[in-house]
N, C-alpha and C positions, 0 to 999 in steps of 0.2 A: 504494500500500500504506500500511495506515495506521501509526502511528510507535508502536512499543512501548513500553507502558505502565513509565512506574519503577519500581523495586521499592527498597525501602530496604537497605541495606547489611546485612549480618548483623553487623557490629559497633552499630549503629544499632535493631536489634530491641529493643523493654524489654518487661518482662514485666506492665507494668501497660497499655499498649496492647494484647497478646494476651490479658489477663483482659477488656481491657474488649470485644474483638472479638465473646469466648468469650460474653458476659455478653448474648446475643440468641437466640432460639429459630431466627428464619429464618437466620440464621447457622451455627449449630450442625447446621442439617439441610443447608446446603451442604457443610459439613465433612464430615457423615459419606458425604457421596455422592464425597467423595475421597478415604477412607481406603483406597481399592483401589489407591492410589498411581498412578493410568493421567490421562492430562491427559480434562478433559471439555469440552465446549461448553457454552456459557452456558444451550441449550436444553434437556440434558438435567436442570437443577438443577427438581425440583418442589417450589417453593415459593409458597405462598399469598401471593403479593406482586404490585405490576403489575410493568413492565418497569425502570421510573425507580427505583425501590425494591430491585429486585434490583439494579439496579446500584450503588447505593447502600450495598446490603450487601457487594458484591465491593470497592468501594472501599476499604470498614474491611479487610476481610483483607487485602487486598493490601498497603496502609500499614499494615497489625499486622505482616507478616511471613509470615502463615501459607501465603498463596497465590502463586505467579506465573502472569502471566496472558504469553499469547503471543500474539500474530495471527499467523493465516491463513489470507491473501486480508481477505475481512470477516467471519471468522469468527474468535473471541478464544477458545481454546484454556487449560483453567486448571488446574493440579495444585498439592498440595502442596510447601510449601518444606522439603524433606528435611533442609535444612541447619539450618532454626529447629527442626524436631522434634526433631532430635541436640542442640542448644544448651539447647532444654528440654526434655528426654525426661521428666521427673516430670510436669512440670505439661500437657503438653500430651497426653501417652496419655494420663494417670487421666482427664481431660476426655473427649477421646474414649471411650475403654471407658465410663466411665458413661454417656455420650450414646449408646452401642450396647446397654446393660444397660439403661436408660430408654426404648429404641424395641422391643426384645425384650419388657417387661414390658408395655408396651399392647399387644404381638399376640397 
């Protein structure tokens, strides 16, 4: 089994590493595919990126704070950090609802 990825401390979260997480479009489209709060697999995120690049983008979340990732088996399992949204609730919903107000306006 593979060894669970770190996640950093919630005392450790700063809000200029979650701006700079926020501050990517393929980023921003993984986030909204977790605002249902449910953990996902790395397969269902549809973004226009190869494999090496998606993972690349899970890596900034996951050191921003925003994501925890889990294995199982060889499957890495990823939801929101409940605990970073409560710690910034302004900054990180208004991102969110506009990135949900911004994908509503192009349908």
């Amino acid at each position: 089994m593979p060894r669970q990825p770190e996640h950093p401390d919630l005392d450790d979260v700063r809000l200029d590493r979650l701006f700079f997480a926020l501050g990517d479009r393929a980023r921003l489209r993984i986030l909204s595919v977790l605002c249902d709060r449910a953990e996902h697999s790395r397969e269902e995120f549809d973004v226009a990126v190869g494999p090496s690049t998606l993972s690349h983008h899970m890596k900034i979340l996951r050191e921003a704070g925003l994501t925890r990732h889990r294995y199982e088996g060889t499957h890495c399992r990823i939801s929101l950090r409940t605990d970073t949204l409560a710690r910034f609730p302004a900054a990180l919903n208004g991102a969110l609802e506009a990135l949900a107000a911004e994908q509503y306006d192009e349908a």
